[in-house]
PLY file of the C-alpha trace (Angstrom):
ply
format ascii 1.0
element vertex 210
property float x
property float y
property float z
element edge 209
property int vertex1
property int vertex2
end_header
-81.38 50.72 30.58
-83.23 47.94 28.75
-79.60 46.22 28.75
-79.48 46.67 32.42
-82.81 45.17 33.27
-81.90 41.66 30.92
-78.79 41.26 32.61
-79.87 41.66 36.02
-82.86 39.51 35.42
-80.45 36.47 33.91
-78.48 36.68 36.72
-80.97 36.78 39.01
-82.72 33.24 36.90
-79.32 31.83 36.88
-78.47 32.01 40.61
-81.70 30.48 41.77
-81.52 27.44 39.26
-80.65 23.87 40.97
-77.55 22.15 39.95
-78.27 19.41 37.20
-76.68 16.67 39.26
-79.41 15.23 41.90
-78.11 12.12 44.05
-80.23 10.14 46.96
-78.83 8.45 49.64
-79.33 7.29 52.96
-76.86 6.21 55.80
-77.64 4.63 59.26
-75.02 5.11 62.18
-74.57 2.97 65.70
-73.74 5.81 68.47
-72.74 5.47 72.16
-75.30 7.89 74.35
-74.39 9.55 77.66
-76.49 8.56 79.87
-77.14 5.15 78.54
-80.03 4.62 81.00
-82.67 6.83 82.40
-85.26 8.88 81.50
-85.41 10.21 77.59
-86.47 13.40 79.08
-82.91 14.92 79.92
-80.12 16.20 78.10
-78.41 13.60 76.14
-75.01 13.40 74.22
-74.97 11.15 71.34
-71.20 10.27 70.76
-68.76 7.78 68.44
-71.36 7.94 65.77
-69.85 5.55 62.70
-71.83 4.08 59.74
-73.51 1.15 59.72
-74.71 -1.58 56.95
-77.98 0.43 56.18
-76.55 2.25 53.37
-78.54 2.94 50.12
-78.28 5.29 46.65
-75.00 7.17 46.41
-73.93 6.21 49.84
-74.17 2.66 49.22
-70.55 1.84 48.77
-69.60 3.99 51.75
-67.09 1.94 54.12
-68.85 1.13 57.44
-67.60 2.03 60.41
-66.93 5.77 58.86
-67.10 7.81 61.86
-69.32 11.43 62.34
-68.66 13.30 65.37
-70.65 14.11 68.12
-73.68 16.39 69.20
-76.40 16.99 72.04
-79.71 16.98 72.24
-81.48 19.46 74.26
-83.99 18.45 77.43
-87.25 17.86 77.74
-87.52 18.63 74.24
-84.73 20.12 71.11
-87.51 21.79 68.85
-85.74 24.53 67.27
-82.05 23.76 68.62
-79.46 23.89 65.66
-77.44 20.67 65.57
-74.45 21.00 64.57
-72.04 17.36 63.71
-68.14 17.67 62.06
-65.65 15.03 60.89
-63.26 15.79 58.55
-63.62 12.36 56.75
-67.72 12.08 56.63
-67.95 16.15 56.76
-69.96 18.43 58.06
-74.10 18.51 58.60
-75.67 21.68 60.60
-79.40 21.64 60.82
-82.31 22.96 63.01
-84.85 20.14 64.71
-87.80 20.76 63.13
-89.91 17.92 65.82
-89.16 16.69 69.15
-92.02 14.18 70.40
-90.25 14.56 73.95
-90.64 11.23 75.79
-93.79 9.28 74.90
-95.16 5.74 75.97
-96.00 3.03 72.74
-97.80 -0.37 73.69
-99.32 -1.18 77.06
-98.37 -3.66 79.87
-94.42 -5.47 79.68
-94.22 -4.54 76.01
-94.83 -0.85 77.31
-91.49 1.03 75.98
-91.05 5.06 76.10
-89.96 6.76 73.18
-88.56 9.88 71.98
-88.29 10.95 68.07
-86.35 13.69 66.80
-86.18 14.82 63.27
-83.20 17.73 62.02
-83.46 19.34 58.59
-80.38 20.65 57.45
-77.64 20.79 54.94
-74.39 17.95 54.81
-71.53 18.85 52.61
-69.16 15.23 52.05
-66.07 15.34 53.48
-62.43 14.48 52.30
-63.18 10.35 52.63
-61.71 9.16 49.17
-65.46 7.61 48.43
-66.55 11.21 47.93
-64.14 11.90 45.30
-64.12 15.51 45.00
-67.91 15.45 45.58
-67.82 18.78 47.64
-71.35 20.08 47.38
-73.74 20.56 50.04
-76.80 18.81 49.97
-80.11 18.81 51.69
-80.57 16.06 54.05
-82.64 15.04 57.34
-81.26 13.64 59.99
-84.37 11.33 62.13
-83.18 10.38 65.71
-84.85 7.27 67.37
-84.56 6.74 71.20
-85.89 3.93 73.00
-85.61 2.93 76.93
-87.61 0.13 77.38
-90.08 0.16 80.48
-89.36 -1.10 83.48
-91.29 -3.66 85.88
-94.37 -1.85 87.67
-94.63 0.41 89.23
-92.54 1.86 86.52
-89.84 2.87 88.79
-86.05 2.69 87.99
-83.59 3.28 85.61
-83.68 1.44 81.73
-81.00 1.31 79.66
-81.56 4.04 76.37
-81.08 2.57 72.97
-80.99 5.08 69.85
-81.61 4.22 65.64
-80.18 7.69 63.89
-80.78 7.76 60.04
-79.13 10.18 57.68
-81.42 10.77 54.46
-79.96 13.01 51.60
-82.46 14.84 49.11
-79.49 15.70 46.19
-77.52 19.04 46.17
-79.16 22.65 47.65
-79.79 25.37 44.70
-76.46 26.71 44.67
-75.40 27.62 40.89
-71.68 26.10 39.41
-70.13 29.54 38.24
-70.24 27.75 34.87
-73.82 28.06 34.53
-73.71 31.58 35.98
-70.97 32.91 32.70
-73.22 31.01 30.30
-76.72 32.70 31.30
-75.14 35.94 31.35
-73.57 35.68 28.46
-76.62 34.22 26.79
-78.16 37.49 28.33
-75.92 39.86 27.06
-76.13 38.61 23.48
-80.03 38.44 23.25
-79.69 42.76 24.69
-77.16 43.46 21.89
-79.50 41.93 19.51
-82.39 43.25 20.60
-81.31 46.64 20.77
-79.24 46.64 16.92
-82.58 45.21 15.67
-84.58 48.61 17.31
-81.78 50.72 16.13
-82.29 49.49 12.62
-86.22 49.85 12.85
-85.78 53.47 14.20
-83.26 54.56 10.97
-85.63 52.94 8.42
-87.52 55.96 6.69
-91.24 55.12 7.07
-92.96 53.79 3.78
-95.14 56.96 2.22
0 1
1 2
2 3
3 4
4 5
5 6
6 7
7 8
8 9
9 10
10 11
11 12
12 13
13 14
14 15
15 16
16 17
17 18
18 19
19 20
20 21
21 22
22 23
23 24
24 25
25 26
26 27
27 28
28 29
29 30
30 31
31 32
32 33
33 34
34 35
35 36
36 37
37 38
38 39
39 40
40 41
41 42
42 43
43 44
44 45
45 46
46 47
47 48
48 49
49 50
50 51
51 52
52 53
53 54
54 55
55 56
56 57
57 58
58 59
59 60
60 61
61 62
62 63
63 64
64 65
65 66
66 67
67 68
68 69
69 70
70 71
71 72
72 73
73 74
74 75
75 76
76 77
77 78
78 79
79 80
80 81
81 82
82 83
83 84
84 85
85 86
86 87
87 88
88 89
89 90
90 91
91 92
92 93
93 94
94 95
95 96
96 97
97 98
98 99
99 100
100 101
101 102
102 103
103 104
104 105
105 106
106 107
107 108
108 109
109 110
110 111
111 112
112 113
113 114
114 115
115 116
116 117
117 118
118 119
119 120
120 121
121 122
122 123
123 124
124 125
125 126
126 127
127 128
128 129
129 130
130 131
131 132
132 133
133 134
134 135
135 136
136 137
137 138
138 139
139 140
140 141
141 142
142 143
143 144
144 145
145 146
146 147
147 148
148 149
149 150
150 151
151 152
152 153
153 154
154 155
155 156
156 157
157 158
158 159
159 160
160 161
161 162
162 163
163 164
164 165
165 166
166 167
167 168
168 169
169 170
170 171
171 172
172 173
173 174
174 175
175 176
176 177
177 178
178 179
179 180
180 181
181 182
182 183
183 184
184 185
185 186
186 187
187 188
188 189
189 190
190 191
191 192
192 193
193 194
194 195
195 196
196 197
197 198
198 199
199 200
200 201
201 202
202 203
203 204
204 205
205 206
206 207
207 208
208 209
């Protein structure tokens, strides 16, 4: 039984251990929108997104101009909508939006713009781009989603063209054990039970001192 228990508890300490390996990054992306003017307060498709310069940490040598799929963002607001971008070169990302602003006004007067900021949480495995290597793990990452339409002319009226700044951040790989570190802990596991229980069997079979 005692057996049992250690094994079962090593597991248990092995699977919720964090790879070693912990790499930051961050990657910026131009993107085409649909509409490309109007209000920030309806649906809108963000399309042709592809990498730009802004690349820092393990992404810094990515080639720009990589290109990431498409996805939507839900009207008025996307709090709680699960985003969900593919590309079999950049890979995959699926996340929830954790804060929508919805459409908001900053400064006052002509330098009035409306704004909208969206931030996803998520997890982005690398895809098959040859920069990756065979750099397969998924990591945790946020994805923060900028949109800007500048204000028109009073009395405000009229359609703006929508500008958007998207930013990929990546916070190193998500606790997912290598099934190397798995074999060792239970192994390590197994041999500390055997010991344990020879050294009680010993104690027990050892007359008592009169």
């Amino acid at each position: 039984m005692l057996t049992r228990i250690i094994l079962a508890t090593a597991v248990a300490l092995s699977c919720g251990t964090a790879r070693a390996e912990y790499l930051l990054g961050s990657l910026a992306f131009n993107t085409s929108l649909n509409p490309s003017s109007g209000t920030l307060k309806e649906a809108i498709t963000l399309f042709n997104l592809k990498s730009t310069d802004g690349r820092t940490g393990f992404l810094s040598g990515l080639p720009e101009d990589t290109a990431w799929g498409s996805f939507q963002l839900n009207a008025p607001s996307a709090e709680n909508q699960t985003i969900s971008i593919n590309d079999p070169g950049f890979g995959d990302f699926t996340g929830t939006v954790v804060t929508d602003t919805g459409e908001y006004t900053l400064g006052t007067g002509f330098s009035a713009a409306l704004k909208r900021d969206v931030t996803v949480e998520g997890l982005w495995a690398p895809g098959n781009n040859p920069y990756f290597g065979e750099d397969s793990g998924g990591r945790l990452a946020a994805l923060t989603i900028a949109l800007t339409r500048n204000r028109p002319p009073y009395p405000y009226t009229g359609n703006t063209a929508i500008s958007a700044a998207l930013t990929l951040q990546t916070f190193g790989n998500a606790a997912v054990p290598e099934p190397s570190t798995v074999v060792l802990s239970v192994t390590a596991a197994a041999v500390a039970a055997g010991s344990f229980i020879r050294r009680n069997r010993r104690s027990a079979a050892t007359p008592a001192a009169t």
